[in-house]
TIMI-2910 file (N, C-alpha, C, CB; in pm, 1 decimal, decimal comma, always signed):
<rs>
+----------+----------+----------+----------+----------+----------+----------+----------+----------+----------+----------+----------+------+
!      n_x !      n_y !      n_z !     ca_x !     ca_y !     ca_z !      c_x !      c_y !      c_z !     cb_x !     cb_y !     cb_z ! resn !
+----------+----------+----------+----------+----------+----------+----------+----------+----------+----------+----------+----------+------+
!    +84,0 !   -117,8 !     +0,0 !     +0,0 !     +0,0 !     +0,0 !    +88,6 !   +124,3 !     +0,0 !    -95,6 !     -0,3 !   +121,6 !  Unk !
!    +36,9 !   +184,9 !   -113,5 !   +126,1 !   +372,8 !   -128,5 !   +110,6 !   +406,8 !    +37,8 !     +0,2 !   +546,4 !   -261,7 !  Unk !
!   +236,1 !   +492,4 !    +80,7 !   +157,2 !   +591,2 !   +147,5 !   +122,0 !   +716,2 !   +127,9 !   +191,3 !   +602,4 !   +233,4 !  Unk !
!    +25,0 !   +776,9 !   +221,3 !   -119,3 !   +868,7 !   +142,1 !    -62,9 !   +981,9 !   +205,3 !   -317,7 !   +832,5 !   +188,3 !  Unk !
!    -32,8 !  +1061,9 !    +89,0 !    -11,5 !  +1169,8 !    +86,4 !   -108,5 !  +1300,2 !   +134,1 !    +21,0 !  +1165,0 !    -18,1 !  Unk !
!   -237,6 !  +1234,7 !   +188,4 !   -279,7 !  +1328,5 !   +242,5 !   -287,0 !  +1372,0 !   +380,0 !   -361,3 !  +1326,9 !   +205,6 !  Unk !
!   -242,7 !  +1502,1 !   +423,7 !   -288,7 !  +1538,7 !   +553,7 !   -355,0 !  +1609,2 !   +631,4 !   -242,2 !  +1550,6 !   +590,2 !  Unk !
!   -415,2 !  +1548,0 !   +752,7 !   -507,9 !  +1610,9 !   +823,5 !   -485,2 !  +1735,0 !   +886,6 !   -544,8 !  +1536,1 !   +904,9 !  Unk !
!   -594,3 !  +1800,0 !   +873,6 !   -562,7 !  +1951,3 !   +942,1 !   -532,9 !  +1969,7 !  +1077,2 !   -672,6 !  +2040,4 !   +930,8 !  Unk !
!   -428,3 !  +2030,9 !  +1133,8 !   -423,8 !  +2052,2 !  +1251,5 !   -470,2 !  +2263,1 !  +1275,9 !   -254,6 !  +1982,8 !  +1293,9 !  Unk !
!   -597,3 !  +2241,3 !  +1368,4 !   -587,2 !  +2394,7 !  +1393,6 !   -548,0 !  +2454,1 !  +1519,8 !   -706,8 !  +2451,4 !  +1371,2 !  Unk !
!   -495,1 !  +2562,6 !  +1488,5 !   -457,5 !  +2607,3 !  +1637,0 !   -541,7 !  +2744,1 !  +1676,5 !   -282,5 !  +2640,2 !  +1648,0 !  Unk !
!   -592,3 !  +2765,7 !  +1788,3 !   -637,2 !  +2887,8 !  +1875,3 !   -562,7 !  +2953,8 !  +1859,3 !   -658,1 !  +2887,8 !  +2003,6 !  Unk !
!   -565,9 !  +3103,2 !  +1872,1 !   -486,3 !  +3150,3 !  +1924,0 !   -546,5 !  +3280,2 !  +2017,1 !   -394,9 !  +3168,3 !  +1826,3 !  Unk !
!   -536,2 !  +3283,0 !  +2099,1 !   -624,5 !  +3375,0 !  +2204,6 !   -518,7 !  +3562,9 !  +2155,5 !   -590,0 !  +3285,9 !  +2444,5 !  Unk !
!   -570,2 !  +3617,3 !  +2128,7 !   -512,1 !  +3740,8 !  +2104,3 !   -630,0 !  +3884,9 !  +2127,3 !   -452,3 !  +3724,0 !  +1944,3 !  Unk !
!   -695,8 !  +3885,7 !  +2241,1 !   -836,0 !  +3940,6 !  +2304,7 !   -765,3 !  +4029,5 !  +2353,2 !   -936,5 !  +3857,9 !  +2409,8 !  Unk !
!   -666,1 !  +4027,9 !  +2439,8 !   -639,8 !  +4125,6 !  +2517,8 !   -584,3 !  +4259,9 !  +2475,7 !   -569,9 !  +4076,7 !  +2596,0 !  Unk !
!   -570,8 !  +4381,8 !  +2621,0 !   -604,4 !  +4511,1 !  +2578,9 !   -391,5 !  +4509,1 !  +2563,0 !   -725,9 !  +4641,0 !  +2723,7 !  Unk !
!   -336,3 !  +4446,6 !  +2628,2 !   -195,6 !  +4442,7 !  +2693,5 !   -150,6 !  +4554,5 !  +2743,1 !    -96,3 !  +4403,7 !  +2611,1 !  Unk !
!   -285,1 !  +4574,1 !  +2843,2 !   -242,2 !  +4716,5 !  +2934,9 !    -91,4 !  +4721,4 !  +3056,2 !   -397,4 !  +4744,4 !  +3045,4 !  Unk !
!   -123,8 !  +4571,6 !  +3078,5 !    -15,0 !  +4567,0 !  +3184,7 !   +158,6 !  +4631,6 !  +3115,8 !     -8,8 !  +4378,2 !  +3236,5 !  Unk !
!   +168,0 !  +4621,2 !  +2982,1 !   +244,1 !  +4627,8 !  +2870,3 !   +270,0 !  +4784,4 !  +2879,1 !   +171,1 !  +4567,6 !  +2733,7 !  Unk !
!   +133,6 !  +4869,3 !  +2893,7 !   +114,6 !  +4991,0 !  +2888,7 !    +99,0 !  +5038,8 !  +2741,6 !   +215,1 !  +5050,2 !  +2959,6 !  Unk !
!    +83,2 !  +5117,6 !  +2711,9 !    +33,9 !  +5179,0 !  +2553,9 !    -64,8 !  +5171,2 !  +2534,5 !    +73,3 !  +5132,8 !  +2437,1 !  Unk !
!   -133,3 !  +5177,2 !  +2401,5 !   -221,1 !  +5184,8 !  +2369,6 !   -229,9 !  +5054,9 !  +2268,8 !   -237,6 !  +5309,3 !  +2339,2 !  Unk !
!   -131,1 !  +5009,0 !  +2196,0 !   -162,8 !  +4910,0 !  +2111,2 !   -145,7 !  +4769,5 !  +2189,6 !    -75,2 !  +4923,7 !  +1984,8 !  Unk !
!   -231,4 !  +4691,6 !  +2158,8 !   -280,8 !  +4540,8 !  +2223,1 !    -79,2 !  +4466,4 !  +2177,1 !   -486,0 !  +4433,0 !  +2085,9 !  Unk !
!    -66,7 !  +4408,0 !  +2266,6 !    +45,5 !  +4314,0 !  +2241,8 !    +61,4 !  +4199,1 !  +2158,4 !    +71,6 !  +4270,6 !  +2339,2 !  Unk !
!     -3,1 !  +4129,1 !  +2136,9 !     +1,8 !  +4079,8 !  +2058,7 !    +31,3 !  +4132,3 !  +1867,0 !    -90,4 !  +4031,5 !  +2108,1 !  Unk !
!    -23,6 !  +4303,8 !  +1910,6 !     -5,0 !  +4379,7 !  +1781,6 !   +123,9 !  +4454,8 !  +1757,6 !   -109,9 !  +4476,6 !  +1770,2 !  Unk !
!   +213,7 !  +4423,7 !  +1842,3 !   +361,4 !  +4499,8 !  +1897,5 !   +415,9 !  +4423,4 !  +1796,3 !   +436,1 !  +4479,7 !  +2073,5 !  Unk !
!   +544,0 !  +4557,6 !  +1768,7 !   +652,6 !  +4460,6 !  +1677,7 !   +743,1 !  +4435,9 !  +1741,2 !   +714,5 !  +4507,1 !  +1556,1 !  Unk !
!   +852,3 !  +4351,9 !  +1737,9 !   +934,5 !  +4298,1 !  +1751,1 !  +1011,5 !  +4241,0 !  +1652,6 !   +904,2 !  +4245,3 !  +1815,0 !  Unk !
!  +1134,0 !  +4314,3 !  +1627,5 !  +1185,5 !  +4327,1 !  +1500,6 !  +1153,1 !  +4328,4 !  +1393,3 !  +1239,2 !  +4277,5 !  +1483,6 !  Unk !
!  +1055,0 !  +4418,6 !  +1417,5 !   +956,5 !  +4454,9 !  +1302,5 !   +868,9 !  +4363,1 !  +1273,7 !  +1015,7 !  +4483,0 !  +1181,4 !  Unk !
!   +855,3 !  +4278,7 !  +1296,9 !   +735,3 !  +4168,3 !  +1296,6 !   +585,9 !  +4188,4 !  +1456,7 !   +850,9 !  +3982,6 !  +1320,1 !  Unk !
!   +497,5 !  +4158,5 !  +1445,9 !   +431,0 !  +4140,3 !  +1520,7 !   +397,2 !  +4050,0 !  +1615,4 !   +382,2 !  +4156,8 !  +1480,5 !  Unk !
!   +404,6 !  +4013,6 !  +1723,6 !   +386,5 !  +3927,3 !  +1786,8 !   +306,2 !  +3790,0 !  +1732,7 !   +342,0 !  +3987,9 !  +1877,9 !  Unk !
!   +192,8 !  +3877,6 !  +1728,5 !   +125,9 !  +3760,9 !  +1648,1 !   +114,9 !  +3677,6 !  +1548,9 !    +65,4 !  +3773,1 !  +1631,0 !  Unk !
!   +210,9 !  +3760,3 !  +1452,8 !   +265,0 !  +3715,5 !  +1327,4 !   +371,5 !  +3605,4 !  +1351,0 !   +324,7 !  +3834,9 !  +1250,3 !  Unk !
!   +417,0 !  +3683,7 !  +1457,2 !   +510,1 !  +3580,2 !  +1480,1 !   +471,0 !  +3409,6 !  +1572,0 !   +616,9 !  +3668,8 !  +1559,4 !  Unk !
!   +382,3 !  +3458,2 !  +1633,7 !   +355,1 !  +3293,0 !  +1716,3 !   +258,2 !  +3240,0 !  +1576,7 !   +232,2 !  +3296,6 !  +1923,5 !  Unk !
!   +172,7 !  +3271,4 !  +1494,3 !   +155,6 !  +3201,5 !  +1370,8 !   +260,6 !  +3146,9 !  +1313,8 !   +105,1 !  +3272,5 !  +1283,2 !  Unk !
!   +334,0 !  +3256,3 !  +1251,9 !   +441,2 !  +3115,0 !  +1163,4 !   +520,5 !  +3060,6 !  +1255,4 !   +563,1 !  +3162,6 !  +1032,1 !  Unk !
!   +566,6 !  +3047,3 !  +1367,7 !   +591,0 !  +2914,6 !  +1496,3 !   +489,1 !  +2820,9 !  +1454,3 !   +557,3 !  +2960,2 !  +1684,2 !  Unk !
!   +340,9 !  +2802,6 !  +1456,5 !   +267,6 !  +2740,9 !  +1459,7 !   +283,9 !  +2682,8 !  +1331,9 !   +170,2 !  +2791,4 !  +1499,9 !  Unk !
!   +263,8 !  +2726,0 !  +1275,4 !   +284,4 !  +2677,5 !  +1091,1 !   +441,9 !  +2571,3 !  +1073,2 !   +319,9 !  +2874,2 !   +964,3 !  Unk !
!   +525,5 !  +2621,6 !  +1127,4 !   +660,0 !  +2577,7 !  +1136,8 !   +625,5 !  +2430,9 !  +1206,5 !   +764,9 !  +2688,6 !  +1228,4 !  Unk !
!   +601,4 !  +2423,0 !  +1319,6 !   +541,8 !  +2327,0 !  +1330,6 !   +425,7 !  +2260,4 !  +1342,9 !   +573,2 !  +2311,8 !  +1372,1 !  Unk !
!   +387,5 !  +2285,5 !  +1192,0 !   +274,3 !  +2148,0 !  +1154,6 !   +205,6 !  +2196,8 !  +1157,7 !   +239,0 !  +2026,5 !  +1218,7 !  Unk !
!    +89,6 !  +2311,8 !  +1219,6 !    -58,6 !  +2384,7 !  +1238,6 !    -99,7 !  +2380,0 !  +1033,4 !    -34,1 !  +2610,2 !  +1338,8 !  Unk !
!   -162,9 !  +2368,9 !  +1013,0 !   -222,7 !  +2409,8 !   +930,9 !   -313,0 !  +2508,9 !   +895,9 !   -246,8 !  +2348,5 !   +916,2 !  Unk !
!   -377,6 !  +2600,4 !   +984,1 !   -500,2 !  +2680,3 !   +985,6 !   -452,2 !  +2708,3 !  +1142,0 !   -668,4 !  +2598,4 !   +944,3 !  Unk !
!   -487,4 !  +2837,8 !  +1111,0 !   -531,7 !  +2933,9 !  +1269,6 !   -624,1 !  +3011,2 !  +1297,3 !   -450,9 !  +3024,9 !  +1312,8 !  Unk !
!   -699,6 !  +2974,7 !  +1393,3 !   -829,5 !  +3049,4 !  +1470,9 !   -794,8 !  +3207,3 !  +1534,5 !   -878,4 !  +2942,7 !  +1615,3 !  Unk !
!   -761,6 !  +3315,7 !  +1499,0 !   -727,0 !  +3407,0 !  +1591,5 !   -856,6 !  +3516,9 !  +1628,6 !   -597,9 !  +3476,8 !  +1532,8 !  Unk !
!   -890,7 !  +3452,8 !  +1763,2 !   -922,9 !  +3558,3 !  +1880,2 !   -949,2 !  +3690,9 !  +1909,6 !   -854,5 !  +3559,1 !  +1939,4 !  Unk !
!   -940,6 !  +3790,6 !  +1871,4 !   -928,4 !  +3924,3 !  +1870,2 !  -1031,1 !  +4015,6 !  +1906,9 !   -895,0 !  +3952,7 !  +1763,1 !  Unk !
!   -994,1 !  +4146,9 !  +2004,5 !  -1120,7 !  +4211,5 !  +2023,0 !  -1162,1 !  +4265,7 !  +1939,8 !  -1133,0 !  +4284,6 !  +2102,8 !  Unk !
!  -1295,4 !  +4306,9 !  +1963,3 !  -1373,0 !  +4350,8 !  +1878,7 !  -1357,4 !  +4485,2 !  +1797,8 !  -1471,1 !  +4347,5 !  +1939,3 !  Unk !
!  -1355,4 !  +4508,2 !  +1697,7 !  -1283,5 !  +4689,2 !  +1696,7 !  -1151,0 !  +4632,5 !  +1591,8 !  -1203,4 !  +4779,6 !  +1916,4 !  Unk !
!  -1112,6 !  +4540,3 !  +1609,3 !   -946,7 !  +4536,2 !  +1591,3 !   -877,8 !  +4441,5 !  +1494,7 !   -882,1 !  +4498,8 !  +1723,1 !  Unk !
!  -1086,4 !  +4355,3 !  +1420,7 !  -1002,2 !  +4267,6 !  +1282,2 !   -948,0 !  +4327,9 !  +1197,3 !  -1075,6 !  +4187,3 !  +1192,2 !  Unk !
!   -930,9 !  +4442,2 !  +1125,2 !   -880,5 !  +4481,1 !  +1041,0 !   -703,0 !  +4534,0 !  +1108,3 !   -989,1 !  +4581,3 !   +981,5 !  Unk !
!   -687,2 !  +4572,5 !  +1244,0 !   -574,0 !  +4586,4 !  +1239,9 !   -513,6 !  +4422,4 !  +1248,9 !   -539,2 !  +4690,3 !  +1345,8 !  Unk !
!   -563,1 !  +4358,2 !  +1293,9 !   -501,0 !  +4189,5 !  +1263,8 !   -471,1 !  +4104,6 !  +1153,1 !   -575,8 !  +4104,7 !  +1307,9 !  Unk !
!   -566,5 !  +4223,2 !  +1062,6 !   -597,8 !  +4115,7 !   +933,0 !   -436,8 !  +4155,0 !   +894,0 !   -756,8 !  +4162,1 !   +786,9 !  Unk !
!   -464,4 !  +4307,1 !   +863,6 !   -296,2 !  +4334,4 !   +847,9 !   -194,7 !  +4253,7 !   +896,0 !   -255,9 !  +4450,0 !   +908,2 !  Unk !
!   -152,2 !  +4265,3 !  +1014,5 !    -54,9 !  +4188,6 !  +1087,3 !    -26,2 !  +4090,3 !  +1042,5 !    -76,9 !  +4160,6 !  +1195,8 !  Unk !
!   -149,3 !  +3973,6 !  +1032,1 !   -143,3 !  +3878,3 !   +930,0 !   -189,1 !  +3844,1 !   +811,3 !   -160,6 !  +3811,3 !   +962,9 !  Unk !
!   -130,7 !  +3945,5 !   +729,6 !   -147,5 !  +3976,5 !   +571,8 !    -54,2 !  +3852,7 !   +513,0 !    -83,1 !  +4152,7 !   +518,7 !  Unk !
!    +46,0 !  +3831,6 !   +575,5 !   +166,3 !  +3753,8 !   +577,5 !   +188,3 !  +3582,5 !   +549,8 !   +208,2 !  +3782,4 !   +703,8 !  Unk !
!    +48,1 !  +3587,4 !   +648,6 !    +54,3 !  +3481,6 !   +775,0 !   +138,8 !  +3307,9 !   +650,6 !   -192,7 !  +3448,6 !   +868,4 !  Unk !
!   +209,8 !  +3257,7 !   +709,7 !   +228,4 !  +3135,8 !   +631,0 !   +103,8 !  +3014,7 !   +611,8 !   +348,2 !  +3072,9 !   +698,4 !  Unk !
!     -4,8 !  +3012,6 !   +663,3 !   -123,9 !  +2951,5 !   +681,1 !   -258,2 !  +3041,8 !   +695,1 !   -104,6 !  +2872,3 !   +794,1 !  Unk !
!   -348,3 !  +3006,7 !   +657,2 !   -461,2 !  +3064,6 !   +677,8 !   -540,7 !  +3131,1 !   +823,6 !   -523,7 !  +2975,3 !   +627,5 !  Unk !
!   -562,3 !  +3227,6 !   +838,9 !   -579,7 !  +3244,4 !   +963,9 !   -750,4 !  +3335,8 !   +964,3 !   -430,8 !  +3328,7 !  +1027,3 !  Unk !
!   -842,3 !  +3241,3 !  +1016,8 !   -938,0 !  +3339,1 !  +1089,1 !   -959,4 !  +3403,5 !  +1180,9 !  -1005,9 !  +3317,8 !  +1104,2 !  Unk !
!  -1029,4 !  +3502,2 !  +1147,9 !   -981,9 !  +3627,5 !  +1289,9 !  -1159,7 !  +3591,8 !  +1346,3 !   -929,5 !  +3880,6 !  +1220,2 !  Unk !
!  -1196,8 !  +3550,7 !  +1419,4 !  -1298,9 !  +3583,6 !  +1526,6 !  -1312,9 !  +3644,4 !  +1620,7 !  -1329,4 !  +3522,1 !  +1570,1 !  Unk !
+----------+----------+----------+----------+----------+----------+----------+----------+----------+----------+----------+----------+------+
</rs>
């Protein structure tokens, strides 16, 4: 028997709700850069890197479009809820 080249999706959460006041500022942390990348951008392609296929991202309300940006990028598909 071949083996089957197909694979199952793995999805990952990713909780990215918060205000990251403790952080201070005004922009949510997860939306921070870090070497010019975004946090969040960045724990996506981690996730993708290993194996995620699709990501669920979390986000408050007000703030899909600054996420969508962030992950304009993303190496996998990512919904923003």
């Amino acid at each position: 028997m071949a083996a089957s080249t197909h694979r199952e999706p793995v999805v990952a959460v990713v909780v990215a709700a918060g205000s990251g006041s403790r952080l201070g500022g005004e922009t949510p942390k997860a939306l921070r850069a870090v070497a010019g990348r975004s946090l969040v951008a960045r724990s996506v392609a981690q996730l993708a890197a290993g194996g995620c296929t699709d990501a669920v991202v979390v986000v408050a309300p007000g703030l899909e479009n600054a996420f969508a940006e962030a992950l304009a990028d993303a190496p996998i598909p990512c919904l923003l809820v």
